[in-house]
C-alpha positions as CSV (number, residue, x, y, z in Angstrom):
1,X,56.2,140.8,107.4
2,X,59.0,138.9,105.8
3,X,60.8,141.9,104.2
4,X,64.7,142.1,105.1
5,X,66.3,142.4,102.3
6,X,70.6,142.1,103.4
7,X,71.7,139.8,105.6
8,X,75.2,138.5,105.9
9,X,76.2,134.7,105.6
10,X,77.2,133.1,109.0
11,X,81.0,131.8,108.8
12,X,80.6,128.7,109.8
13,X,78.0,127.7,106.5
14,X,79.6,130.3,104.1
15,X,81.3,127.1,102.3
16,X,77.7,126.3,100.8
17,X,77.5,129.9,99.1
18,X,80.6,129.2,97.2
19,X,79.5,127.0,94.7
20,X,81.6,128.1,91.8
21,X,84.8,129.4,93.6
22,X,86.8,126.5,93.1
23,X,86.4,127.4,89.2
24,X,87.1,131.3,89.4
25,X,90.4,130.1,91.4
26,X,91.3,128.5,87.9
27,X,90.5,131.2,86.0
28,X,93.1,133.4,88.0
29,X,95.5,130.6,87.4
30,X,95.7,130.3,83.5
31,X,97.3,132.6,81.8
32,X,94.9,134.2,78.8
33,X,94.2,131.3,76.2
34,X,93.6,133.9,73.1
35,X,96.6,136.0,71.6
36,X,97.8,137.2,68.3
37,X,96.3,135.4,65.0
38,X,99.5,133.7,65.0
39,X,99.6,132.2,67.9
40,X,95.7,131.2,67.7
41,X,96.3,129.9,64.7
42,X,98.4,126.9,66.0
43,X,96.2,126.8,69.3
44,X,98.9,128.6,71.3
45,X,102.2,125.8,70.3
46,X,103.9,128.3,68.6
47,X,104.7,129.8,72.1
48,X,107.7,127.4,71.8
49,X,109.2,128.9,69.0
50,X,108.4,132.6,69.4
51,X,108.4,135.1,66.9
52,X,104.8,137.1,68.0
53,X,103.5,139.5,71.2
54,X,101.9,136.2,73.2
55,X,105.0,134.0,73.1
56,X,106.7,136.3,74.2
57,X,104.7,137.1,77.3
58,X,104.5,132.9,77.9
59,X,107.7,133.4,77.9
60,X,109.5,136.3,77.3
61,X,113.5,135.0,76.8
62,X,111.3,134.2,73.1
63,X,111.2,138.0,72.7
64,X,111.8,138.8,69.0
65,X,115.2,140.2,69.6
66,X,116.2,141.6,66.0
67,X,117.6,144.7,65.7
68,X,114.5,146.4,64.9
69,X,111.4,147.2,67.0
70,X,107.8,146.2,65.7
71,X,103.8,147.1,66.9
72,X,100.9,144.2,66.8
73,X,97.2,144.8,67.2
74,X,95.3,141.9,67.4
75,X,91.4,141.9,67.2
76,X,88.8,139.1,68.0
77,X,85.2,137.9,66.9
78,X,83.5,135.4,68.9
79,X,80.5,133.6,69.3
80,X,78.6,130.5,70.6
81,X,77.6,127.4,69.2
82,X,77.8,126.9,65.6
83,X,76.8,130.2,63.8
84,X,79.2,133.3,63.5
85,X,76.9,135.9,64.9
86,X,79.2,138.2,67.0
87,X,78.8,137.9,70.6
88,X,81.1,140.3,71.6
89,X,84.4,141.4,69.6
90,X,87.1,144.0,70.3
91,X,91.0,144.3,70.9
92,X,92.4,140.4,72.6
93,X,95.9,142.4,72.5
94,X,98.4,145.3,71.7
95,X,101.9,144.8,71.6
96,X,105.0,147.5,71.2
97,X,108.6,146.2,71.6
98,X,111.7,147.2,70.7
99,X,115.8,145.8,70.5
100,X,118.8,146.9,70.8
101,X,122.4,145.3,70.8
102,X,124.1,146.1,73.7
103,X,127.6,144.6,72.3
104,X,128.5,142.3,69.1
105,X,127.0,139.1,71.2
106,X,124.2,140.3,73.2
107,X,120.8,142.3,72.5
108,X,117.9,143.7,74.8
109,X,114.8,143.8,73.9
110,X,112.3,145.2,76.0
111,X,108.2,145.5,75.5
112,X,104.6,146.2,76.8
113,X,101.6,144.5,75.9
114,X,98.0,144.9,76.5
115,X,95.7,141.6,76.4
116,X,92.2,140.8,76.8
117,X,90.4,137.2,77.4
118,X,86.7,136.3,77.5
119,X,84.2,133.8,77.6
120,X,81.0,134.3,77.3
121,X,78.6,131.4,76.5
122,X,75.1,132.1,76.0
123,X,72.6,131.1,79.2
124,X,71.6,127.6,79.1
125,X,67.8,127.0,78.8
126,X,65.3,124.5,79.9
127,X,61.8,124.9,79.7
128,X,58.9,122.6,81.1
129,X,55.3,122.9,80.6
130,X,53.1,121.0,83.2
131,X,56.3,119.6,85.0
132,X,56.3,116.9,87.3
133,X,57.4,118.5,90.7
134,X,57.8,121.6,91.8
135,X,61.5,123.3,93.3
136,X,58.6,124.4,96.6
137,X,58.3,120.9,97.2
138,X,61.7,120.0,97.6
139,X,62.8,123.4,99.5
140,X,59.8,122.1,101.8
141,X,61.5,118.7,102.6
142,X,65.1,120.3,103.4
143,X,63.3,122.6,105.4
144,X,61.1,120.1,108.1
145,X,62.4,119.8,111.3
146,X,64.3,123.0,111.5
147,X,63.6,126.8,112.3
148,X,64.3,129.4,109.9
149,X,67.6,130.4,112.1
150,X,68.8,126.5,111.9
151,X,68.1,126.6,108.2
152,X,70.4,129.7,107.9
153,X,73.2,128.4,110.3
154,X,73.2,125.4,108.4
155,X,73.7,127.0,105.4
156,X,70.4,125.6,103.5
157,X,70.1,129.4,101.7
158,X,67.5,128.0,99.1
159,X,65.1,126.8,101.7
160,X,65.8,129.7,103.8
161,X,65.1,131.9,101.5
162,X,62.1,130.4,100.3
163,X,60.8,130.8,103.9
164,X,61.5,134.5,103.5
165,X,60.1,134.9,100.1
166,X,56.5,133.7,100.9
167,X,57.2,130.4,99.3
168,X,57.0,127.7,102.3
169,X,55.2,128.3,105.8
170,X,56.4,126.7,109.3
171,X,53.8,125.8,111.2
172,X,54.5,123.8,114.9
173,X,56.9,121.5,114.9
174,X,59.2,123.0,112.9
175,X,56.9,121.4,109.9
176,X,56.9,123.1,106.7
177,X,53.8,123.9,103.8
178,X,54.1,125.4,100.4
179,X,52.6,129.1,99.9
180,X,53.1,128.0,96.6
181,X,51.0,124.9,96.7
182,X,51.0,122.1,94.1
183,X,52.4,121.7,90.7
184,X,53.3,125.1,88.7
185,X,52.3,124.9,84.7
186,X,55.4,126.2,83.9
187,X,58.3,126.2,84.9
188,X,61.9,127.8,83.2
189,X,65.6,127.4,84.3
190,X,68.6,129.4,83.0
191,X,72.1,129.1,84.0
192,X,75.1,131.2,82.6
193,X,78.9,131.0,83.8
194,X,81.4,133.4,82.5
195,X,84.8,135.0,82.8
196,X,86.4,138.3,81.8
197,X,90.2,139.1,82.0
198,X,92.6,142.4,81.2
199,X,96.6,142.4,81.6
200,X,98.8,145.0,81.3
201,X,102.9,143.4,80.9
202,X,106.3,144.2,80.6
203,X,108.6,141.7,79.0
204,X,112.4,142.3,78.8
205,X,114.7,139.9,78.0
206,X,118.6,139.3,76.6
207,X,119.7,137.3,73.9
208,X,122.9,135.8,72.4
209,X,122.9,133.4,69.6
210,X,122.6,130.4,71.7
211,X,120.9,131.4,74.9
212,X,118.3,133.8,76.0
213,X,117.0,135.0,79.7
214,X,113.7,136.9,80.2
215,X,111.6,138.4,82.9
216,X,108.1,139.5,82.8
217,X,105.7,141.4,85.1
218,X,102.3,141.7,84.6
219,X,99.2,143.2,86.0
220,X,95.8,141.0,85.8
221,X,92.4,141.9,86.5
222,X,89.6,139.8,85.7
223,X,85.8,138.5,87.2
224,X,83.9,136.0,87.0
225,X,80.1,135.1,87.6
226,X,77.5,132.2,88.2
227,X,73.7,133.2,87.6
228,X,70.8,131.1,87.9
229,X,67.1,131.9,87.0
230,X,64.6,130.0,88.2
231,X,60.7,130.8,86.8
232,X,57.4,128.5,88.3
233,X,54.2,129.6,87.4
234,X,50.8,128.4,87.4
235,X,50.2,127.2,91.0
236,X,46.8,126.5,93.2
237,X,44.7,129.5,93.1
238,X,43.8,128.7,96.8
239,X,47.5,128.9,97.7
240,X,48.9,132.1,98.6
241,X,52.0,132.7,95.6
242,X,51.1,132.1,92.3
243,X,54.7,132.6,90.9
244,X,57.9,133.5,91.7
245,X,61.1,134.1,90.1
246,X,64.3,133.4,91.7
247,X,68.0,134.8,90.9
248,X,71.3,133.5,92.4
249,X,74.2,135.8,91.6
250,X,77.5,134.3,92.6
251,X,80.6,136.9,91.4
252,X,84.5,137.4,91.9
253,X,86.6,140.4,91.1
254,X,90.1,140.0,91.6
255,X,93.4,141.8,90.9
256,X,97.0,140.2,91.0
257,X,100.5,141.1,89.9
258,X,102.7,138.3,88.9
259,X,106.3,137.5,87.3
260,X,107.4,134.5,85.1
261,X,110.9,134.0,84.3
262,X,111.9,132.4,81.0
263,X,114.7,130.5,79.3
264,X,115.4,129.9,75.9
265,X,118.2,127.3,74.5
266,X,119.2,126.7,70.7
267,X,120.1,123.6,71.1
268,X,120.9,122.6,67.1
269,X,120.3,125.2,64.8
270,X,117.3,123.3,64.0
271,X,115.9,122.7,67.5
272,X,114.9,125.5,69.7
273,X,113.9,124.4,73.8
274,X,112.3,126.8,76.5
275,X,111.4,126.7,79.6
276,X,109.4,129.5,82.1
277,X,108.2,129.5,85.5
278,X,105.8,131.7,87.1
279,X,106.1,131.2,91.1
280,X,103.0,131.7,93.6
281,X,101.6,134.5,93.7
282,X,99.0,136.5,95.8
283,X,95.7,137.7,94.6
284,X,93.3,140.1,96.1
285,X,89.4,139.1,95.3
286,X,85.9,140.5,96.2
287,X,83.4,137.9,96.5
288,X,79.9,138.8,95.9
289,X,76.6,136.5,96.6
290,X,72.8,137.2,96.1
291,X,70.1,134.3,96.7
292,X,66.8,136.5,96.1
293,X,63.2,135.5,95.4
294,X,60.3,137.9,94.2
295,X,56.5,136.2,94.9
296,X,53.8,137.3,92.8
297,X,50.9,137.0,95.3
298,X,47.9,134.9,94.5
299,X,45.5,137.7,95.9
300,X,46.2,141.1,93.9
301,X,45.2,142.7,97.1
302,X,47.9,140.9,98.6
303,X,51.9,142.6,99.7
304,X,54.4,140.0,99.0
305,X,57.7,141.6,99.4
306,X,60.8,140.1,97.6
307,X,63.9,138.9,99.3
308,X,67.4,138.6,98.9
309,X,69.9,137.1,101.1
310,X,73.5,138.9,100.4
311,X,77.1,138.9,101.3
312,X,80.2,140.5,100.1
313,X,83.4,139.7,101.0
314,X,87.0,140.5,100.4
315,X,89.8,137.8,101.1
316,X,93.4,137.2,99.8
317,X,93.8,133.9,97.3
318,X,97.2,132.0,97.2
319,X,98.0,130.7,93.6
320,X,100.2,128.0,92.9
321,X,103.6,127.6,90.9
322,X,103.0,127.7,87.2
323,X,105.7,126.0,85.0
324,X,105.8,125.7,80.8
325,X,108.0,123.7,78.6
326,X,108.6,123.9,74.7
327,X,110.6,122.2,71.9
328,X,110.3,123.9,68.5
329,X,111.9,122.0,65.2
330,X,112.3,124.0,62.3
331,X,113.1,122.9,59.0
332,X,115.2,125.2,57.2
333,X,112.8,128.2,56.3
334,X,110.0,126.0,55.3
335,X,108.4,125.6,58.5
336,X,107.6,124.6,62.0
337,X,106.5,122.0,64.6
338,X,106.0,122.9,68.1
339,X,104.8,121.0,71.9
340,X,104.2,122.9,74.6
341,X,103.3,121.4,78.3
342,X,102.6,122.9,81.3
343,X,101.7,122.1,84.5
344,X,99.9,124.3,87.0
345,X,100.2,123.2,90.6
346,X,98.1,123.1,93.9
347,X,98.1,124.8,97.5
348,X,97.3,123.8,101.0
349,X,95.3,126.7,101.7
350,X,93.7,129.9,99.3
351,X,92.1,132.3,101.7
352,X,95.3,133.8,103.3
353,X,93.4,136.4,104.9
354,X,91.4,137.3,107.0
355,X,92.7,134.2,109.0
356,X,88.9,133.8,110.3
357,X,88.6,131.8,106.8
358,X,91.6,129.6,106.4
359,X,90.0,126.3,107.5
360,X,87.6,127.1,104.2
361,X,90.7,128.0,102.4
362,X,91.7,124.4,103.1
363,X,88.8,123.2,101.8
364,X,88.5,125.1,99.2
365,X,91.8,123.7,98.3
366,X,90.5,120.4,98.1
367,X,88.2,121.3,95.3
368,X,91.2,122.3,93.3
369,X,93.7,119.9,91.1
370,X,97.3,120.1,90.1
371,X,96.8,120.1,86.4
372,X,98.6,119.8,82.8
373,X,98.2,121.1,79.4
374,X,99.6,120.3,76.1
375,X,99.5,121.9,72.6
376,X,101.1,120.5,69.3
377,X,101.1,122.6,66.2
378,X,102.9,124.8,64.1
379,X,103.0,126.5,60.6
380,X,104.5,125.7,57.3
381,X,105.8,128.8,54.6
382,X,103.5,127.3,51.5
383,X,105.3,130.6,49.6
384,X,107.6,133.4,50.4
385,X,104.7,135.4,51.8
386,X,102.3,133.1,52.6
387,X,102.6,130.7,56.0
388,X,99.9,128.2,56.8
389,X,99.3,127.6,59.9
390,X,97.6,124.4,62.6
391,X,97.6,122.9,66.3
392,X,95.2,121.2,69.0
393,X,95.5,122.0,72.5
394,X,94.2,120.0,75.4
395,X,93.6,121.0,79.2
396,X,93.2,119.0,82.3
397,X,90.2,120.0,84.6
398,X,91.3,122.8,87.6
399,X,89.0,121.2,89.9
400,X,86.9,117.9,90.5
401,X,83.7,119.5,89.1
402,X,82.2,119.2,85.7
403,X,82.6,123.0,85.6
404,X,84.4,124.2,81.9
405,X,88.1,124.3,83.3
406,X,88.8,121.0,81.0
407,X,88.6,122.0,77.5
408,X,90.3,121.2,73.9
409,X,91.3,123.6,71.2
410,X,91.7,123.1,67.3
411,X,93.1,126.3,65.9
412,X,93.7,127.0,61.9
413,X,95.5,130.0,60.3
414,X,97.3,131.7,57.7
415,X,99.5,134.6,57.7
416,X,101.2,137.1,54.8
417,X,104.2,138.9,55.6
418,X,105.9,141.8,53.5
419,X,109.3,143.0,54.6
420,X,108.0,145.6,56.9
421,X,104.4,144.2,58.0
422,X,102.5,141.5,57.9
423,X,98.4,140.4,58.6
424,X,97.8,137.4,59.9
425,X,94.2,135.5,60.3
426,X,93.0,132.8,62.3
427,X,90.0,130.6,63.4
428,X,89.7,128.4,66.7
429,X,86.9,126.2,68.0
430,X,87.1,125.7,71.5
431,X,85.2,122.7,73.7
432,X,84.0,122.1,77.0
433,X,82.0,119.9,78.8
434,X,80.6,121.1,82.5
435,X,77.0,120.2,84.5
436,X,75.6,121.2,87.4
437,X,72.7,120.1,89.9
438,X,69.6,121.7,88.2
439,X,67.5,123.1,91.5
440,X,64.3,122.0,90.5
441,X,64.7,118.4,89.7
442,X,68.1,117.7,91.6
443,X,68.8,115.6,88.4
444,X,72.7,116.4,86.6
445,X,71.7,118.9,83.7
446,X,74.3,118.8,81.1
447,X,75.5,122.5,80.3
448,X,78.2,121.3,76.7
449,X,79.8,124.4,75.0
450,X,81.4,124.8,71.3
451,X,83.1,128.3,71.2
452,X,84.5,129.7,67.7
453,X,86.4,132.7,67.4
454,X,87.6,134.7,64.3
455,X,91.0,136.9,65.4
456,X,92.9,139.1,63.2
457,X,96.5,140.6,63.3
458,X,98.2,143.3,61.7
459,X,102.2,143.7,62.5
460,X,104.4,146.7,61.1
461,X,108.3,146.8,62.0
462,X,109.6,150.1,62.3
């Protein structure tokens, strides 16, 4: 009976299981792309000018240093595709800070913010009826020639698996025959990649009239997760499975702490320039993988007992330097136009530790690119209350997959401010493009995504 149900991964093929590492390593890298309605509102380029809670954790020497302190909530609405039915809401970010003027040329101010960052597209669906070949058949040819231990040490999980789960037989020879024998009726795929991330910061910084230093430290936590569906139904009746269902369940947890140091210049009292760096850091992940199969036996007399192939695993990642740039110009209190770049590097090697895993560190590694990102916006004061508010952002792909790191961003907002609080509002639409090898066909299966989000601020000085 073919009924284990853990095993771990061999070391030497784990590299296969890691199909969408690469892509959580970038999501540890970027820093959280949703803030204040503000800064949505020009898709993140007023970060070079400051004035709100997330410019000032890009880069905290753009703390609002005013004598006063002040208190933003932020809240968010977001969805998938092209409707505004909520897929998830809730606070993107609190932020408390306060100022205080340490002689006639200096002032502190010092903060602490609370953000959260999602994405959550909605699974990607395709559905056959009376398809052409069957995922059996092809697990069948990776299989010949090799025994069910090769197939594992090899690192050929799907085939292996589908040895295990009833779905292929090996006969002599190492030669392989479909349980599942034929062509299904129906057959359903469904793919979903997300990402989650919470950060607690402290930002302090000090600020004369012309020059301002800043430090942050923050705490990040976040996951991320891969899962695939695979439904085929409808098979011979003289086989032995009539259907199966198979889920693979690739996950990350991780936790880091990191610091960025900031700079802020006024050049002219027009032109404002900044600069913050945010050196290498360390993070500590769990890595979680599930490859299971449950038959559904011809025979109802018949025992087919699932299977799932699993390994968890903990390992320190190695992040790269992270650098940011910005120019704001103002034009007398009428308004704004901002650029911001920044570059993200690369590493020789993530997996630190255990040692045991540093030659797929390197390779790992490989999968991953030095990258850049720009945003141009800003906001212009249509009235003494009212500010209007626009920007594009663009971002370089993490890795050499088609796997959602590259994206663009169009942001629109407005904002009304009273002497002692404001509200701000403000609507994004965010693209990316990604693909992936769909399992049954081996054929590129485009997996596009438009994301809109609705956020909200309200901002009180005190």
């Amino acid at each position: 009976m073919k009924n284990l149900l853990l095993c771990a991964l061999t070391l030497g093929a784990a590299s296969t299981a890691w199909a969408q590492q690469s892509t959580s390593v970038v999501w540890m890298q970027q820093s959280p792309l949703y803030g204040t309605a503000r800064y949505n509102g020009s898709a993140g380029a007023l970060a070079a000018l400051g004035g709100d809670g997330t410019s000032s954790l890009e880069n905290p020497a753009l703390m609002n240093s005013s004598t006063f302190g002040g208190m933003e909530f932020s809240g968010h609405l977001r969805n998938d595709w092209g409707d505004l039915k909520s897929q998830g809401g809730g606070v993107g970010q609190a932020y408390l800070a306060g100022a205080w003027r340490i002689n006639s040329k200096t002032r502190m101010s010092l903060g602490l913010a609370y953000q959260r960052d999602a994405w959550f597209p909605n699974y990607w669906i395709q559905t056959e009826i009376n398809p052409s070949q069957s995922a059996v058949a092809q697990w069948v040819s990776a299989s010949n020639g090799l025994s069910p231990t090769q197939l594992l040490e090899q690192g050929k999980y799907d085939a292996y698996v589908a040895y295990m789960g009833y779905l292929t037989e090996v006969g002599s020879g190492n030669s392989y025959t479909a349980y599942a024998d034929g062509l299904p009726s129906f057959r359903q795929t469904r793919f979903m990649r997300e990402y989650e991330r919470t950060s607690w910061s402290l930002p302090v910084a000090l600020k004369t009239d012309k020059f301002a230093l800043g430090l942050r430290i923050e705490r990040r936590d976040g996951r991320s997760q891969e899962r695939l569906s695979l439904n085929e139904s409808g098979f011979n009746p003289a086989g032995v499975t009539a259907s199966y269902r198979k889920m693979v369940v690739d996950s990350t947890r991780w936790g880091q702490w990191t610091v960025r140091l900031g700079a802020a210049l006024q050049a002219s009292p027009s032109l404002r320039l900044s600069a913050a760096v945010q050196p290498g850091t360390m993070a500590r992940v769990q890595w979680d993988y599930r490859n299971r199969v449950t038959p559904t036996a011809t025979n109802p007399e018949s025992n087919l007992t699932p299977f799932e192939l699993y390994d968890n695993q903990t390992f320190s990642y190695q992040l790269p330097l992270h650098v940011q740039l910005g120019a704001a110009q103002t034009f007398a209190s009428r308004g704004a136009l901002c650029a911001v770049w920044t570059y993200t590097g690369a590493v020789n090697a993530v997996i630190s530790d255990p040692l045991d895993y540093y030659e797929l560190g390197r390779e790992l590694a490989s999968e991953l690119r030095a990258h850049h990102q720009v945003r141009i916006g800003g906001e212009y004061r249509a009235t003494e209350e009212w500010t209007l508010r626009g920007g594009y952002q663009w971002s370089a792909s993490g890795t050499e997959f088609a796997d959602h790191s590259a994206f663009q961003m169009f942001g629109l907002g407005v904002g009304y401010q009273e002497r002692d609080w404001g509200f701000d509002v403000a609507y994004q639409l965010t693209s990316r493009a990604g693909s992936i090898k769909n399992p049954a066909t081996e054929t590129d299966w485009a997996l596009n995504t438009l994301n809109q989000r609705l956020s909200a601020t309200y901002k009180v000085r005190f």
